[in-house]
ZAMARGU-4260 file (C-alpha; in steps of 0.2 Angstrom, whole numbers, plus 5000, padded with zeros to 4 digits):
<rodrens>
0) 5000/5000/5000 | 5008/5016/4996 | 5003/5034/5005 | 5001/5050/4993 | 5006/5067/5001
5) 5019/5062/5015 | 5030/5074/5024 | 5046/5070/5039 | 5042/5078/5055 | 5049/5078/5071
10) 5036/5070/5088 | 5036/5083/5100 | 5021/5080/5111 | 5006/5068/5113 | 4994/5076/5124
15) 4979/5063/5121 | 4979/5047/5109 | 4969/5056/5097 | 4981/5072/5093 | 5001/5073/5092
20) 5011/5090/5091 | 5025/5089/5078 | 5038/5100/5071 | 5036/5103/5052 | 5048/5113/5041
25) 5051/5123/5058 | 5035/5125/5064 | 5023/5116/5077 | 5008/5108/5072 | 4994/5095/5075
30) 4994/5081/5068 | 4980/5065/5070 | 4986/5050/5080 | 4978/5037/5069 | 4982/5023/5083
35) 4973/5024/5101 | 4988/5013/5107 | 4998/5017/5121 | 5014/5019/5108 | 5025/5024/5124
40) 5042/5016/5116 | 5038/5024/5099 | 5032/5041/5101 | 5046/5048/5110 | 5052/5068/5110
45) 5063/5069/5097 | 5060/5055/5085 | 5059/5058/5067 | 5041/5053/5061 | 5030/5052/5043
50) 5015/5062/5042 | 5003/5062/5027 | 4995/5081/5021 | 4977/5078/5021 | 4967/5092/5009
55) 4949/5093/5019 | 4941/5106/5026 | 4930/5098/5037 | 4947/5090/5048 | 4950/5099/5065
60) 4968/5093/5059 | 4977/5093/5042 | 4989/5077/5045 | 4992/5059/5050 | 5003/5050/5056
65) 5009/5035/5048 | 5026/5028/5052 | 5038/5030/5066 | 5057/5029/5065 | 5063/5017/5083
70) 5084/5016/5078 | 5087/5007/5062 | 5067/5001/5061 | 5053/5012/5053 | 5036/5006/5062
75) 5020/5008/5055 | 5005/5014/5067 | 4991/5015/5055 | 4978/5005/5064 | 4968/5006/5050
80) 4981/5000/5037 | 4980/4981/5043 | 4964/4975/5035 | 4967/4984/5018 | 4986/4977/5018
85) 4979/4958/5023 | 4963/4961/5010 | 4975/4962/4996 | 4986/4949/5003 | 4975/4934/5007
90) 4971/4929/4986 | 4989/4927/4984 | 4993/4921/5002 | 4993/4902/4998 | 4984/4899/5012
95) 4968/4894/5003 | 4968/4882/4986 | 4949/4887/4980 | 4947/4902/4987 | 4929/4907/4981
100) 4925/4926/4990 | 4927/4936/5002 | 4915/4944/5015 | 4924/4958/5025 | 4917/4964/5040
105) 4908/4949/5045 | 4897/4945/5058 | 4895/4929/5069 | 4889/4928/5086 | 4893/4943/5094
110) 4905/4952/5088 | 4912/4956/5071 | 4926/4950/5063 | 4937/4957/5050 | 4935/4943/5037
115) 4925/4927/5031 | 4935/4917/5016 | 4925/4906/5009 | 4933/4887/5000 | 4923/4875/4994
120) 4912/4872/5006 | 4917/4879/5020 | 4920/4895/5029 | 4936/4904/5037 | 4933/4916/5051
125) 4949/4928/5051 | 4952/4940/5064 | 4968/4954/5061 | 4977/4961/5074 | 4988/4976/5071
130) 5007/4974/5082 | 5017/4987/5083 | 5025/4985/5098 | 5043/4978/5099 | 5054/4975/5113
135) 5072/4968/5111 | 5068/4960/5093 | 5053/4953/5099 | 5034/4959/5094 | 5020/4961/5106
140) 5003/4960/5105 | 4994/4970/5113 | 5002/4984/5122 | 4986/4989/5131 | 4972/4979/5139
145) 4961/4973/5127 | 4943/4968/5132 | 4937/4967/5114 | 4952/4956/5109 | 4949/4944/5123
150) 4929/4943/5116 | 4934/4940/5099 | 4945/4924/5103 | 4930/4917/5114 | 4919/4919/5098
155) 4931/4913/5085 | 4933/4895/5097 | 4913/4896/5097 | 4913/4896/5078 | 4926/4880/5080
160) 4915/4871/5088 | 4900/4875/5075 | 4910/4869/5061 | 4919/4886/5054 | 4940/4885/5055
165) 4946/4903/5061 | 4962/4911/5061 | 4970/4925/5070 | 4980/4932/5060 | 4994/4948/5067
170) 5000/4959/5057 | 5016/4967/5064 | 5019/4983/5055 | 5037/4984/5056 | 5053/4970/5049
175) 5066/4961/5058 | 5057/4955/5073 | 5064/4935/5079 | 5047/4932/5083 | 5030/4936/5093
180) 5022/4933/5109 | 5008/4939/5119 | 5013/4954/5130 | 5008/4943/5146 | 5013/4959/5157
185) 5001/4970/5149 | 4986/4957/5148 | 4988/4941/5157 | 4971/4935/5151 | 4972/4938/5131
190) 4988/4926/5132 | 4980/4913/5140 | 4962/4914/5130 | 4975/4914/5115 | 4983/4899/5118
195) 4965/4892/5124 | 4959/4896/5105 | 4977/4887/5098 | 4971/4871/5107 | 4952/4873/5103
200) 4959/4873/5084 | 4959/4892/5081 | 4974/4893/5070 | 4988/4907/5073 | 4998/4915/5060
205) 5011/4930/5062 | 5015/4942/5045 | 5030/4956/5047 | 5031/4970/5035 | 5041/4979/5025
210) 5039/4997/5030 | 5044/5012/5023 | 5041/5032/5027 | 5026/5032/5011 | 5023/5013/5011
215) 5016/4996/5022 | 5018/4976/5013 | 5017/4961/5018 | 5033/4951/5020 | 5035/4934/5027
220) 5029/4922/5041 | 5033/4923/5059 | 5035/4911/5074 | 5024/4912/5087 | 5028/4909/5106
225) 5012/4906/5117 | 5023/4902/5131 | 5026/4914/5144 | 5046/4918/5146 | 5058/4926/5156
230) 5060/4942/5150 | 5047/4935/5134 | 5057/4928/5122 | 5070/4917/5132 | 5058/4901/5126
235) 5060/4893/5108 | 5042/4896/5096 | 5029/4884/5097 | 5026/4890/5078 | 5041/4888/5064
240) 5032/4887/5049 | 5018/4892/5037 | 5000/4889/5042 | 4997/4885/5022 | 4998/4868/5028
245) 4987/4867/5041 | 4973/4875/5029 | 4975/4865/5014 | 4964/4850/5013
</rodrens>
C-alpha cells in the first residue's frame, strides 16, 4: 500500500491518543494519532516521524501520522492499514487452494470480525490484529488491555466448535522481529484465552512487514511463542512454519 502526500516531521508531544504535536519545516503543528495505542516506546520527543497532508476542510487537523522511526526500524502505526494490507494479501497468500469470496466485515455471534474466506464448502473466520510494539527483537501483542480482543477469541473457538475454521492472523507493522508473543505483562488474560483458542483449533499465524516512510507490505511468516518467558522471548516458538499447511485440505 503506498501513501500519497507524505511529509518527515519531528514527535514533539502527545497530549491525548487522538492528537500529536509535531515540528514541520520549523514549525509546530497538529497532527492526527491514527492509533489509540499506548505507543510509549515509539512516540518519544525527538524522534523523526511520517506524516501524510490531508486536503479537507471539514478536519479539525490537516495530518496523520503514519510511520515512526525506533533506531534502524521504521514502524507503522496506522491501525487502519492492517485490513486493507491483509485484504490484498490473502488471494495470493497460499493459504487457501479454492478460494471462492470474500466477505469483510463479517458477523457471527457477537461480535464482528474482519473477514469470512469462503473454500469449497466451507468458511474461514479471520480476525487481524495490528502489532506494533517491539521489545528487544521481539513483537507484542497487545500493548494495552484489550477487552474486545479477549471477546473475539471466545467467539472465533465458538465458531470452532459449530464447524467454521478461524484464524487470527497479526499483522506486525514493522521488519526484523525474531518472533512474537503475547505481551503477558500488559494482559495476562488475552495470552491465556490465545493459547485456549490454539488448542480449541483456532489457527495462529504471524506476518512482518516491510515498511517504509510512504509505504506498508506484507513480508513473510513469523513464529509464534504462546509460552510465557523470562523476560518474553527466552523460550523457543511453538510455531516455525507456514499455516498453508494446516489450511489446505
Amino acid at each position: 500500500m503506498k501513501y500519497e502526500n507524505i511529509r518527515p516531521a519531528i514527535f514533539l508531544h502527545r497530549p491525548n491518543r487522538f492528537v500529536a504535536e509535531i515540528e514541520l519545516d520549523g514549525r509546530t503543528e497538529i497532527c492526527h494519532v491514527k492509533n489509540t495505542g499506548r505507543c510509549q516506546e515509539l512516540l518519544i520527543p525527538g524522534v523523526r516521524v511520517w506524516v501524510q497532508e490531508q486536503d479537507s476542510h471539514k478536519r479539525k487537523t490537516k495530518y496523520d501520522l503514519i510511520t515512526v522511526q525506533k533506531g534502524d526500524r521504521l514502524v507503522n502505526i496506522d491501525s487502519q492499514v492492517p485490513n486493507k494490507v491483509v485484504a490484498r494479501w490473502l488471494p495470493h497468500s497460499g493459504l487457501f487452494r479454492n478460494l471462492t469470496a470474500i466477505y469483510p466485515e463479517f458477523r457471527f455471534g457477537g461480535s464482528r470480525f474482519d473477514f469470512c474466506v469462503e473454500e469449497k464448502a466451507r468458511r474461514v473466520l479471520i480476525e487481524v490484529k495490528g502489532v506494533t510494539l517491539e521489545q528487544g527483537g521481539v513483537a507484542l501483542f497487545p500493548d494495552a488491555p484489550t477487552i474486545r480482543g479477549v471477546k473475539h477469541l471466545r467467539e472465533l473457538m465458538t465458531a470452532v466448535e459449530q464447524g467454521y475454521d478461524a484464524m487470527v492472523l497479526f499483522l506486525i507493522q514493522m521488519k526484523n522481529v525474531s518472533h512474537m508473543e503475547p505481551n503477558w505483562q500488559t494482559h495476562e488474560e488475552f495470552g491465556l484465552e490465545l493459547r485456549a483458542a490454539r488448542a480449541a483449533g483456532v489457527k495462529i499465524l504471524a506476518l512482518d512487514c516491510h515498511v517504509t516512510p510512504d509505504s506498508i507490505a506484507p513480508g513473510n511468516d513469523v513464529a509464534v511463542n504462546l509460552m510465557p518467558s523470562m523476560g518474553q522471548g527466552a523460550n523457543e516458538p511453538f510455531f516455525e512454519k507456514r499455516l498453508k499447511d494446516d489450511f489446505e485440505d
